[in-house]
C-alpha positions in Angstrom: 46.1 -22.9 -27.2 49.5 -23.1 -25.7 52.0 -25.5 -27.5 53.2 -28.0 -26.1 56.9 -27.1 -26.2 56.1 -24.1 -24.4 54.1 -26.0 -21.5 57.3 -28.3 -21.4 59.5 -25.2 -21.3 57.6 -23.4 -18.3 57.1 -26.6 -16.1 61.0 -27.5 -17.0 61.8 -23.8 -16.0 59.2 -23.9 -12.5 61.5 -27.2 -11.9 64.7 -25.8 -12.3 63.8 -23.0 -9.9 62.6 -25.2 -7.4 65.1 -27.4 -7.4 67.8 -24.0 -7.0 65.6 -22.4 -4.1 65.7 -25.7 -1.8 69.4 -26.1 -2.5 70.2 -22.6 -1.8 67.6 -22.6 1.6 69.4 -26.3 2.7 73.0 -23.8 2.2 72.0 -21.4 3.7 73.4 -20.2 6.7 70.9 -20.1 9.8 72.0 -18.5 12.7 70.3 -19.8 15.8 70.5 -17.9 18.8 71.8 -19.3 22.2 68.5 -19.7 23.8 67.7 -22.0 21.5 70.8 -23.5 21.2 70.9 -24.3 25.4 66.9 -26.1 24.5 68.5 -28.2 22.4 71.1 -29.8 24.3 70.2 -33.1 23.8 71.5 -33.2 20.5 68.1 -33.9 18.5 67.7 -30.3 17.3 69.0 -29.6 13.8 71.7 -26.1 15.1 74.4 -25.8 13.1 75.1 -22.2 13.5 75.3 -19.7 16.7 77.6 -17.7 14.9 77.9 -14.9 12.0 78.5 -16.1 9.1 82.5 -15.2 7.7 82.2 -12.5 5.4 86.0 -11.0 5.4 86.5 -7.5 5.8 89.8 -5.7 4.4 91.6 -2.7 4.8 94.8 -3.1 3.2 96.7 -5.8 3.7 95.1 -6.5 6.7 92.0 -8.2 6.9 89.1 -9.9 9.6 87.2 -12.6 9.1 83.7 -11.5 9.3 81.5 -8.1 10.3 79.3 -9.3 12.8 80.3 -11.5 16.3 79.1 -12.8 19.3 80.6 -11.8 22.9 82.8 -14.4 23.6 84.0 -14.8 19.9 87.7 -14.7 18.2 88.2 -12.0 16.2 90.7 -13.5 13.6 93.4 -10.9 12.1 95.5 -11.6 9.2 97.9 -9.2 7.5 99.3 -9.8 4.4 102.0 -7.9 1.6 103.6 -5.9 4.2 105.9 -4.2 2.8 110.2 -3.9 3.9 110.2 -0.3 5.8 106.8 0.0 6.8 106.5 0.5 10.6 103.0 0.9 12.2 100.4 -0.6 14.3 96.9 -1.6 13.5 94.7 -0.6 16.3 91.5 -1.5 17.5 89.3 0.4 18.9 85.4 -0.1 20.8 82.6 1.6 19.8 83.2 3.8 22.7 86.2 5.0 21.4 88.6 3.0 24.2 91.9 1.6 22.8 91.5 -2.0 22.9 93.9 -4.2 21.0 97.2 -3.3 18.6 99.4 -5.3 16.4 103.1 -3.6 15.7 103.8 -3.9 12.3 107.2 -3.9 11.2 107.8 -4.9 7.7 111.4 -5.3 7.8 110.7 -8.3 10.5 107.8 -10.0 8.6 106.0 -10.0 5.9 102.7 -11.3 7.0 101.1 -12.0 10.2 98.3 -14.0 12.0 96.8 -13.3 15.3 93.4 -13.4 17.0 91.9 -11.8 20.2 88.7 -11.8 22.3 86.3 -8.5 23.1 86.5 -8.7 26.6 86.0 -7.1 30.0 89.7 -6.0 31.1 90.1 -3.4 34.2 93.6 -2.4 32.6 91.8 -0.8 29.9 88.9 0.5 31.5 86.4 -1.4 29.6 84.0 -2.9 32.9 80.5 -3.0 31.4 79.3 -5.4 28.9 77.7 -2.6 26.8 81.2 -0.6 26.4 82.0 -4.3 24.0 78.8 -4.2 22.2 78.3 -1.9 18.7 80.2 -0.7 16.0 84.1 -1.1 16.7 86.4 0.9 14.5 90.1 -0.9 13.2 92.7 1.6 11.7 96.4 2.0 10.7 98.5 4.2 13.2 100.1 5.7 9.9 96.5 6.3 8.5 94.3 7.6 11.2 91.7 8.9 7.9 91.1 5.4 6.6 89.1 3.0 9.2 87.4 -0.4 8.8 84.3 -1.2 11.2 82.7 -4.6 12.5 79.6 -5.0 14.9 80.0 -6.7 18.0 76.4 -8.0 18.8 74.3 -8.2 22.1 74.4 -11.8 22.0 76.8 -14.4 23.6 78.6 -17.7 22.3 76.7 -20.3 24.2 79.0 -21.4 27.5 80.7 -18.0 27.6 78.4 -15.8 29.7 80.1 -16.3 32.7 82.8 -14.3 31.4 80.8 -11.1 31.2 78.9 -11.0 34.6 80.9 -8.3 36.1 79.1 -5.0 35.5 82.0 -3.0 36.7 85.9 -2.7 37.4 85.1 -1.5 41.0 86.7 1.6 42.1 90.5 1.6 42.7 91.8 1.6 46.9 94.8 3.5 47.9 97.5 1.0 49.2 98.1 1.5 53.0 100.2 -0.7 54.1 98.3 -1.3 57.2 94.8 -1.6 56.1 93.7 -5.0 54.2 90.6 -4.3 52.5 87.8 -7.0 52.5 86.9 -9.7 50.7 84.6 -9.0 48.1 81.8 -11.9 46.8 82.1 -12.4 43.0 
């Protein structure tokens, strides 16, 4: 027969664990997607999340505020520690191997830096089609072309933002004549 210390000790310890598993579910974070979020615009749906959560990436000194987003999401850089006489740029790159953002570093100017940009369609750098955003991008130092961080940009937008990425491509370019006025094309 079991004592009755021991029977104490197990239902204390099933308790414990209980009580730990619903605070850690009720913390955790639930990404809803933006289906669901545009069903529940009346406010009586419990969404708190239709992001990634953060989860900071670093190489170096410099460092991005999670590995996963959504199209139409900040990317958040900061750089930190730069050292006087170090003169570089951080470059971004898309998963298709297109140039798409830079930040000069110049560590007799600053020490640290903040800065942000979006994934986005953009004709100037030939990026036209929504799946040219969407995989594994690839951050590096100019200096140190060897080392690389990567973050995911998903197949998924942030809810309102679609409307951004509806243009499936650049269109092709038309020689200027100074005569001709070319027509109006519908959005």
């Amino acid at each position: 027969m079991i004592s009755k210390t021991i029977l104490a000790s197990i239902i204390g310890i099933i308790i414990v664990g209980g009580v730990l598993g619903y605070q850690f579910y009720e913390n955790s974070w639930i990404k809803s997607s933006a289906e669901e979020y545009y069903k529940c615009n009346d406010g009586k749906c419990d969404i708190a999340h239709v992001t990634y959560p953060e989860n900071p990436q670093v190489l170096y000194g410099l460092q991005i505020n999670k590995d996963k987003y959504v199209l139409g999401e900040n990317i958040f850089v900061k750089i930190n520690d730069i050292p006087p006489g170090i003169k570089t740029q951080a470059l971004f790159f898309t998963p298709s191997g297109k140039q798409f953002y830079e930040i000069t570093i110049d560590g007799d100017k600053f020490s640290s830096a903040k800065q942000y940009f979006k994934p986005q369609l953009l004709s100037n750098r030939a990026l036209c089609n929504v799946s040219e955003l969407v995989g594994e991008w690839t951050v590096m130092f100019e200096s140190s072309p060897n080392e690389t961080m990567n973050f995911q940009v998903m197949n998924e937008y942030l809810p309102g933002t679609e409307k951004h990425f509806k243009k499936e491509s650049c269109g092709r370019a038309i020689p200027l004549d100074p005569g001709f006025i070319p027509p109006l094309e519908e959005p």
